[in-house]
N, C-alpha and C positions, 0 to 999 in steps of 0.2 A: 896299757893304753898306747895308743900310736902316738907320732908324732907329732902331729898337727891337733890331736884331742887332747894331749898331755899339756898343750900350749892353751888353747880353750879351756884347758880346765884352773889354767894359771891364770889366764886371763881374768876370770870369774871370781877366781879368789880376791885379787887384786883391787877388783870393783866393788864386791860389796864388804872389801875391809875398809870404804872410802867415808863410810858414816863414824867412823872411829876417831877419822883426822879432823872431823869438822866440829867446832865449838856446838853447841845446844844440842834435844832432842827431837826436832822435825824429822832429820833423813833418817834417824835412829827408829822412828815411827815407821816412816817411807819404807824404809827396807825389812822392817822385819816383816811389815803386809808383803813384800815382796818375796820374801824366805816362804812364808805360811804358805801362801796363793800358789807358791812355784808346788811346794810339795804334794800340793792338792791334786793339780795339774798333771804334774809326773803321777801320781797314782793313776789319773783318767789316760792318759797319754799307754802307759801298759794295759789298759783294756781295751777300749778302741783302735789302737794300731793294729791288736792281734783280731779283733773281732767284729770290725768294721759297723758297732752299734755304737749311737751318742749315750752318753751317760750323763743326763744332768742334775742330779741327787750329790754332785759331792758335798757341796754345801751344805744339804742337809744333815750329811753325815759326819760333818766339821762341826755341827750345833749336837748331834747326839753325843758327840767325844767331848764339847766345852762344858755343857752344862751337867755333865758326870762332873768332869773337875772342879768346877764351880760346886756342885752341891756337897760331894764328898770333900772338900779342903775348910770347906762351910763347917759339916759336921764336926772334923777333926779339932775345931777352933783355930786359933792362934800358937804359931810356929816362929820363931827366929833363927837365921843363922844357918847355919850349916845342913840342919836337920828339916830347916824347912825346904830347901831346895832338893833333898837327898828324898822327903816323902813325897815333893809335887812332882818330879822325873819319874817317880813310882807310880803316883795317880795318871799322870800323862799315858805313858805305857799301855797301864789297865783300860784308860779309856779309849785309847786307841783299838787296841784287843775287840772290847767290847763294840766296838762302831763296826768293826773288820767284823765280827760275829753278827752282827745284825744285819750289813750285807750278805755275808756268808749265805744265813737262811732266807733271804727275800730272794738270794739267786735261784734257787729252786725252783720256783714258779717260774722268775723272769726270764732265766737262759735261756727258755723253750721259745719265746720269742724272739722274732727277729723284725728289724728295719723298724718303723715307726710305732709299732707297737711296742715295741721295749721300750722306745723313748718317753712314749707316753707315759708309761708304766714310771717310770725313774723321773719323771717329773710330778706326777700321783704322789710318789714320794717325797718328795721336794715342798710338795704344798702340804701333806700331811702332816709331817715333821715341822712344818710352820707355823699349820693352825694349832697343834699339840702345844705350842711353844706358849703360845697366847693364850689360848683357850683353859690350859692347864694350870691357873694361878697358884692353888696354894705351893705347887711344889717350885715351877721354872718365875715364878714371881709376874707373870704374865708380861705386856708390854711395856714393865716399869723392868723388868728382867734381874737376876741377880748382881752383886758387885760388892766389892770390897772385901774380897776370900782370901785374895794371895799377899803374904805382909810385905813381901819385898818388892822391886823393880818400883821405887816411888823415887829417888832419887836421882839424879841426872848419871851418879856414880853404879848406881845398882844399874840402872836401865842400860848401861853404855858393859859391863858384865854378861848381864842378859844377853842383848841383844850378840855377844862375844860365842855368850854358848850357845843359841842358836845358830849362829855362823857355821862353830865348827862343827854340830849336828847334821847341819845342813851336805856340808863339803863330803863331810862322813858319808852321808846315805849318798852322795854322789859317785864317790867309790865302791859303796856298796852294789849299788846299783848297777856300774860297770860290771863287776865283779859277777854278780848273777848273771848278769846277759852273756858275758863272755863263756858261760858254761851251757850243759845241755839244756838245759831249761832255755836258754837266750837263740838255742838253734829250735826249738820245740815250737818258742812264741814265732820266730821268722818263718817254720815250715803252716804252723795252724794259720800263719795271716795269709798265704799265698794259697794253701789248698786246706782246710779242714777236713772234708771228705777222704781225699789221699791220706792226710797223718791218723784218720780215724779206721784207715782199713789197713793201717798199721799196728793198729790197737790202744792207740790214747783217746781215750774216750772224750768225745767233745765236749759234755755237757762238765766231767770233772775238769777238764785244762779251764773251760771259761771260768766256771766257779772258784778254782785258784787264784782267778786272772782279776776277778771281781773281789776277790777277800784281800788281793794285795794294794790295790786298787783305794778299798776303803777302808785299810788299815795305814795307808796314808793320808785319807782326807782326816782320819780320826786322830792323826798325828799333829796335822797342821790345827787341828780345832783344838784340841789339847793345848798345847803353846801358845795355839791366839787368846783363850784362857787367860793363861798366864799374860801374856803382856799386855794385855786388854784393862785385866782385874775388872773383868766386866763384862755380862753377854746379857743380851737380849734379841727377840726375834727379828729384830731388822739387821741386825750381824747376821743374816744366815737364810737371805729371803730367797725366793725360788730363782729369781733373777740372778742371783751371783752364781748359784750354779752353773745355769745357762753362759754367763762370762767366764769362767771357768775352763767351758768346754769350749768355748770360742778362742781364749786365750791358747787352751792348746792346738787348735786347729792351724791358726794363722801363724803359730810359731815352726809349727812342726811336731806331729804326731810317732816321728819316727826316729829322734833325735834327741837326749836328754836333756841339751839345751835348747830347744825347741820352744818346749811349755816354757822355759823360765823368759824367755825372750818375747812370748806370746803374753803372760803377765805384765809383762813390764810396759808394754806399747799399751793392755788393756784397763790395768789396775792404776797403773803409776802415772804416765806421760800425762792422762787427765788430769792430775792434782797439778799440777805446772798451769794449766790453762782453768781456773778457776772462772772464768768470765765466759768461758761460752760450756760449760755446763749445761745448759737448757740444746744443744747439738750432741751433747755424747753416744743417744742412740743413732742416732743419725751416721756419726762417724761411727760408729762399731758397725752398722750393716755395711755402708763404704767400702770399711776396710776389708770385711769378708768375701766381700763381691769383688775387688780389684783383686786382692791376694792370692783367694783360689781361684779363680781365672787366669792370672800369671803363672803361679806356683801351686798346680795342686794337693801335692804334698805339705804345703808350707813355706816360710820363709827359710828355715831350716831342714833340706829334704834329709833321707834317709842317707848316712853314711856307711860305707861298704867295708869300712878296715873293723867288724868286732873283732872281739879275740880267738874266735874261735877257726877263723881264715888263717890262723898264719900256724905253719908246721911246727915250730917250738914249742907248742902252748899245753906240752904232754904233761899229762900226772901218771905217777905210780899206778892207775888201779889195780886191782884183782882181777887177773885174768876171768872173763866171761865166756862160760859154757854156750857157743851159739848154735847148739842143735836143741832140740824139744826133746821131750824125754825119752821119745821113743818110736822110731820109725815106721810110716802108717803101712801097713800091711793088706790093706783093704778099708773102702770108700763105700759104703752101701745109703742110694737114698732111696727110700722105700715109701710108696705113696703120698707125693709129693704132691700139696693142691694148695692153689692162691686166688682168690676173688679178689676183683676191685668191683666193690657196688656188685651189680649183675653180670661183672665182667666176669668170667671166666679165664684168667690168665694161664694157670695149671691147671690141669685134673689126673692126678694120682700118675705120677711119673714117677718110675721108677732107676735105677741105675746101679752097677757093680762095676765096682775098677777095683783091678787086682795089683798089687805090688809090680812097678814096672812096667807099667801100664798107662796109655795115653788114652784118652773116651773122648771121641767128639760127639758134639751135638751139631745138628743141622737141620733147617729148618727156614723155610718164608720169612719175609719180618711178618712181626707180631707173631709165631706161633711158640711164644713165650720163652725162647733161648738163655735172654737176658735174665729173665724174670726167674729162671732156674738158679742162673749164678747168684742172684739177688737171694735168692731161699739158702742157698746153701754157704753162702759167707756170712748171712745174719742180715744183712742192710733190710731185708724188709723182713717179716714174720707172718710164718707159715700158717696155714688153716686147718691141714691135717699133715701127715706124713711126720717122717724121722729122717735125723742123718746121722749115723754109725758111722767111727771110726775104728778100727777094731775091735769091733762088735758092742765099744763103746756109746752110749746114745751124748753126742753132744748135747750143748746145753742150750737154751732157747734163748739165751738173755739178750742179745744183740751181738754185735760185730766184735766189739773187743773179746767179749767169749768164744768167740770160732778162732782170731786170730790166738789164742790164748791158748789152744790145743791146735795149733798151727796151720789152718786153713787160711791161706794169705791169696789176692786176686790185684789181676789189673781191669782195668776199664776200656770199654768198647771208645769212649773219647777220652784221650792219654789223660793220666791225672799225674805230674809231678809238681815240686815245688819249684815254680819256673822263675822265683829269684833268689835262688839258691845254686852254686855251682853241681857238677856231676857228684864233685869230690863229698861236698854238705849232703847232698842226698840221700849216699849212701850212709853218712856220718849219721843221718835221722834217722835210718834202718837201724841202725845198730843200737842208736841210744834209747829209742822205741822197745828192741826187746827186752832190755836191763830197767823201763823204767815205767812199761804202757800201764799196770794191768791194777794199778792202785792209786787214791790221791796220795798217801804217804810217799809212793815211788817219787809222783810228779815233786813234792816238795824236796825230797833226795837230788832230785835233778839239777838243785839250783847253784850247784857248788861241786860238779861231777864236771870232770873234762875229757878230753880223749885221752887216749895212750897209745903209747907205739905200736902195739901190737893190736889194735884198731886200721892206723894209718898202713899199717903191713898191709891186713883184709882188705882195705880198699880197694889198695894199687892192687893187690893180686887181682881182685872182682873186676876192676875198671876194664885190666890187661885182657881179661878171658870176655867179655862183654866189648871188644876192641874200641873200647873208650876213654885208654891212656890219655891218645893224644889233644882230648878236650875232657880234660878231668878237672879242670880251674874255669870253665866257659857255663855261664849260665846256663839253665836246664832251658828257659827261652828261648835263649839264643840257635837253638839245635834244629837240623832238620827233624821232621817228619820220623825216619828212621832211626834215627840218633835217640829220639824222644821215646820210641817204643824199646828204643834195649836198652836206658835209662829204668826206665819203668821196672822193666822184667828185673833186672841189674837190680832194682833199690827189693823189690821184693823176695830177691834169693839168697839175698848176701848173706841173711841167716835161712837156712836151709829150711821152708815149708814143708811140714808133711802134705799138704793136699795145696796144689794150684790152680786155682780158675784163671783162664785165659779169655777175655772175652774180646772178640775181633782181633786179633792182634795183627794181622797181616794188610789189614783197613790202611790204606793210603800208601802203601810200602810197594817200591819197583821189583820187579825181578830177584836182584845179588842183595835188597832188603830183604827179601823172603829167605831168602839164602840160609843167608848169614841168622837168623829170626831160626829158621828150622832147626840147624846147629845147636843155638842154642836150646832152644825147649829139647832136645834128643838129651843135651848133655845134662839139662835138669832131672830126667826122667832116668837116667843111667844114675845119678847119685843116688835115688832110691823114692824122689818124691813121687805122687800120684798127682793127673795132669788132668783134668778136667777142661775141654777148650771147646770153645764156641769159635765158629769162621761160617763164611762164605763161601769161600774157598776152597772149594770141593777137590781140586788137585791137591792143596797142601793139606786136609785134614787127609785125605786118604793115603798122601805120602809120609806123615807123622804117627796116625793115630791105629793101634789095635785093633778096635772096636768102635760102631757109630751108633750111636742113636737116632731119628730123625724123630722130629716132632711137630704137629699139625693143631692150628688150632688148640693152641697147649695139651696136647696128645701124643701119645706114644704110636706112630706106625709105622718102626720096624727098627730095629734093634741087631749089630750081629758085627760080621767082619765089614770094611768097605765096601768089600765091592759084591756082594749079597745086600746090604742097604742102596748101596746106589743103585744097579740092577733093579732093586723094589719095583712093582708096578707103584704100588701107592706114594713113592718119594719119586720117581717119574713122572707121574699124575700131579703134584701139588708145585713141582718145578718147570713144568713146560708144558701141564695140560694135557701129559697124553700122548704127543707131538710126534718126541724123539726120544731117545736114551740116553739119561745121563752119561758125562764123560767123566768116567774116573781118574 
């Protein structure tokens, strides 16, 4: 932790040891709704931050984790002592699991959604898990609900225990929690909030990092339902209505989304400051819309923004690991796409394009807009899927499954509009390249991830990459922050650092002066000499014919004419579709 977090996290401590010193159990009550709520919070708070969807089902998913406890501690009977606290930690756990498992598989359907339709969805939820609650009598005891399961925490002496070990649980997963973010997985969640596209044409699959990001998520609301169980000894469906969800998500909004004291600060103004003002209760909605409308209009982030010191910023924060092999298996020797066709509707974007790029080898494409440039690179990295045709790598046939499977047999591309993660420095950029190839191409990997750090010989590749990519001297300066040309040899830079068998280039010279193009040709020659094959899309008929072997041109997603430079430039028919006719292209 830094210094000013390590003091925050002291602070925190501090405060909620303060129900300890006071005589009776009111703040002992106050605060542990405040522990439960916080931890709900922080689950929502790591999916929403990365994935920019509301989630308002925690709640629900705090009632599928109590009412496991409640029923299972039910069947067990009566417990005292040692062994009953030793088996409800046990059921707590299970049930939490079990809540984390049941978002797990709703994520399935819902991930595919985005923006208001997921919301909907997770409040579907929220009401259904509600009416289950009520509607369900002989098992959840309807709206008289269960009680009287847990033997202990009745006493002023047990509760004041309890509420002890929740504390230190609490503090725990606060360290915990550091602890993951400071590792790969914590640069994974920073790169997929800023660009998900970019980390997914690195090869982490988007739909697995959410579903992580959703199983962690509500394997904490099923942590806090768990506990609230227990200190409850008591649930029923108004513990757990669709509305507290929704204040939930509200609380972590207004606190801060990107800050792990965030949510618990967002609780505390949401949950708690109302039980002080018991007299104007009949205004609580009122003031909750208020406060969301002043807050995020002052502070969009929160009251809490996002803090820039994690752990994984600072050069010390090396482990051992095993060195990582970062080339692919085997150097691509030939690129053949061989009848290549894409429709949209009755569009015709491809029809049967074909292409050979030899070892050594750079292939432009050129072509009008629209006569499907993009739409080729799109075929051949995976981002969309093909109608007919093949892509052979070594006489290999690739596999169809999408983008992390082409990146996966090393077909890696940049974007005609730059994609990096622009709040992330140079230096992180490259850090998500690398921990991308060690970790893209499995959920097991992603969960590897969360306790994986850099090593020295990581930091080595960087500075080497940054230096040959001349972008030493902003290797600590956000990827934002960067001109134009800075941004495109960023880009190139995060996608070579482990060595591509096959590179699509798509516009890369788009917005770049003169000594940008330069410096831009340099590098792609000096990609192409390590042994990659270059696949590039331009405009820029000087600089494809001053880089590139071979061109293809293409019309109307058509092949008409194929060969060296300047026998495609010369074409009549690439003549004809670039000026009509006119004049001659200048090569």
């Amino acid at each position: 932790m830094s210094f000013f977090q390590s003091y925050t996290f002291l602070i925190l401590a501090v405060f909620l040891c303060m129900p300890l010193l006071v005589s009776g159990t009111y703040y002992l009550y106050l605060f542990s709704l405040l522990i439960l709520y916080s931890i709900a919070a922080i689950g929502l708070s790591i999916f929403t931050s990365a994935t920019h969807k509301q989630l308002f089902s925690q709640a629900a998913f705090m009632g599928v984790s109590a009412y496991i406890v409640a029923l299972v501690l039910q069947a067990l009977g009566d417990w005292n002592g040692l062994p009953a606290i030793s088996l409800s930690i046990s059921v707590v756990i299970l049930a939490a699991l079990a809540s984390a498992i049941f978002g797990f598989l709703i994520s399935f359907p819902a991930v595919r959604l985005a923006g208001p339709s997921f919301a909907m969805v997770t409040l579907a939820i929220a009401w259904i898990s509600w009416s289950i609650a009520i509607q369900w009598q002989p098992v959840t005891g309807g709206e008289l609900g269960l009680r009287e399961f847990f033997p202990l925490a009745k006493s002023e002496v047990e509760q004041r225990l309890f509420y002890l070990g929740i504390l230190v649980a609490f503090l725990g997963l606060i360290l915990l929690y550091r602890r993951v973010f400071s590792s790969a997985f914590g640069l994974f969640h920073a790169a997929y909030r800023d660009d998900a596209i970019a980390l997914a044409a690195l090869g982490v699959r988007e739909s697995d990092f959410s579903r992580l990001l959703l199983f962690l998520a509500t394997a904490l609301a099923g942590l806090a339902g768990g506990l609230f169980a227990l200190q409850q000894d008591f649930v029923n469906p108004d513990s757990f209505e669709v509305f507290d969800g929704v204040l939930i998500a509200i609380a972590a909004l207004i606190g801060g989304l990107r800050n792990v004291a965030g949510p618990i600060l967002g609780v505390f103004i949401v949950f708690i400051l109302p039980e002080f003002f018991h007299n104007l209760a009949e205004y609580r909605l009122l003031f909750y819309g208020f406060l969301v409308l002043v807050i995020l209009n002052i502070a969009r982030d929160g009251i809490l923004p996002s803090t820039r010191d994690q752990a994984w910023r600072h050069k010390s924060n090396f482990n051992d690991s095993r060195n990582e092999k970062l080339t692919y298996i085997e150097q691509a020797s030939s690129l053949e796409i061989i009848g290549m066709s894409r429709n949209f509707g009755h569009v015709k974007a491809i029809t049967s394009v074909s292409a050979d790029i030899r070892e050594g080898e750079i292939h432009g494409i050129i072509g009008p807009n629209g006569s499907g440039k993009t739409t080729l690179l799109d075929l051949v990295s995976g981002f969309v899927e093909r109608d007919e045709g093949k892509i052979a790598i070594n006489a290999y046939n690739v596999s169809e499954q999408g983008i992390s499977d082409h990146v996966g047999v090393g077909i890696c591309r940049t974007f005609q509009k730059i994609r990096n993660f622009e709040g992330l420095t140079c230096r992180e950029n490259l850090l998500v390249a690398l921990f991308a190839h060690r970790f893209r191409l499995s959920l097991p990997g992603m969960c590897r991830s969360m306790f994986a750090r850099h090593s020295q010989e990581q930091e080595s590749l960087i500075a080497e990459h940054l230096h040959a990519f001349d972008l030493s001297d902003i290797a600590d300066v956000d990827a934002g922050n960067l001109s134009q040309g800075q941004k495109r040899m960023l880009e190139l830079a995060r996608v070579t650092i482990v060595p591509p068998r096959v590179l699509l280039l798509d516009e890369p010279t788009s917005g770049l002066d003169k000594q940008e193009i330069e410096t831009l040709k340099q590098a792609v020659q000096r990609c192409s000499q390590s042994g990659t094959l270059i696949l590039l899309v331009d405009h820029n008929l000087s600089f494809v014919s001053s880089v590139c072997a071979t061109v293809t041109a293409l019309s109307d997603g058509e092949v008409i004419a194929s060969g060296s430079p300047s026998v495609v430039l010369s074409s009549q028919q690439v003549v004809d579709v670039y000026y009509g006719g006119l004049e001659h292209v200048d090569a």
